[in-house]
N, C-alpha and C positions, 0 to 999 in steps of 0.2 A: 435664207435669213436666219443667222441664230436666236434662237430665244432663253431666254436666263429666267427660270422659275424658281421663285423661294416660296418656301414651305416653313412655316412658324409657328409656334404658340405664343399668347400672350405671358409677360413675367407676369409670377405670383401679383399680385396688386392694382395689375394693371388691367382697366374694366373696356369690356367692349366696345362700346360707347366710346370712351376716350378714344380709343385705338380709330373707328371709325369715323369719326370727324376727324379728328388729323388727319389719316387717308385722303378723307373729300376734299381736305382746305388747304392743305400741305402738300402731300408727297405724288398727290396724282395728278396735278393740276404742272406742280413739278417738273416731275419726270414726265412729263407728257410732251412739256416743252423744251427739251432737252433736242439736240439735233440729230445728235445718233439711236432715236428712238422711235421706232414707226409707231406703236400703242405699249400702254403698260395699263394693266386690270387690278385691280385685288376683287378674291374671293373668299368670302367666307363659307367653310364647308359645315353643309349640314348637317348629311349620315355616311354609312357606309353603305351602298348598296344590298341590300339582300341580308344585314346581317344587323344588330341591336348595338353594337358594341359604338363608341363614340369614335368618330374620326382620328386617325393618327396626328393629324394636325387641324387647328384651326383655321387659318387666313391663308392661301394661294396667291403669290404674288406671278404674273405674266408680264415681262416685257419682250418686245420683240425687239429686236438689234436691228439696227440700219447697217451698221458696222463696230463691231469690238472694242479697235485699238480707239474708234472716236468715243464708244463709252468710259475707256480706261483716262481717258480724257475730262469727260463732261464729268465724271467722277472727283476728280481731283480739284475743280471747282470750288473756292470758298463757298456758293451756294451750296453745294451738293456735301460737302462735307460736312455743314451744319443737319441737311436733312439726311443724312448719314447719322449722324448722332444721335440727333430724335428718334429715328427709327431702331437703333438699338435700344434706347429706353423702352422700347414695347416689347422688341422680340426675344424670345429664350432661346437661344441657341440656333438661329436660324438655318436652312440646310441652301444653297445657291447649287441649282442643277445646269450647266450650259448645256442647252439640248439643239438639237438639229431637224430640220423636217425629212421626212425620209424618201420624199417625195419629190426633192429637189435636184 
C-alpha cells in the first residue's frame, strides 16, 4: 500500500492552535472519508532525538493509499479542492514524499 507523507511548517502567522482544530474538524475527519484512503494522521513533532536543535519540520502528515490513481481522483473533488486550499493557507512550502513499505 502506498503511503503519501507530508512534512510542513506552519506560514508565518499562522498559530498552532488554528492549524490544529482545522485538522480535527476539517481535513482528517475528511480525508478519512475519502474512499481511496485506508488512514490519514497528522503529527506534531516535538524534538529531535538525541539532539537540542528544533525539528526540521513541524506537522507530519501520514496517509495510507488504498490506491493512487483513486486519490488522483478523490483529489479532484470540489470537496477536496476546497480542503486543498485551506490546507495551503497553513502550510509553507509543503514537502509530498510517496513512499512504499519495504516489506511488501
Amino acid at each position: 500500500m502506498p503511503t503519501l507523507i507530508v512534512l510542513f511548517n506552519l506560514k508565518a502567522g499562522k498559530s498552532a492552535a488554528e492549524y490544529e482544530s482545522w485538522a480535527k474538524t476539517v481535513d482528517l475527519p475528511t480525508v478519512n472519508g475519502l474512499p481511496s484512503i485506508e488512514r490519514f494522521k497528522v503529527y506534531r513533532a516535538q524534538s529531535v532525538l538525541g539532539a537540542t536543535a528544533a525539528p526540521p519540520y513541524q506537522y507530519t502528515e501520514v496517509l495510507e493509499v488504498r490506491d493512487m490513481n483513486a486519490l488522483f481522483a478523490d483529489i479532484g473533488s470540489p470537496l477536496m479542492q476546497k480542503v486543498a486550499a485551506e490546507f495551503q493557507t497553513f502550510a509553507d512550502n509543503p514537502t509530498f514524499v510517496v513512499s512504499e513499505d519495504i516489506e511488501q
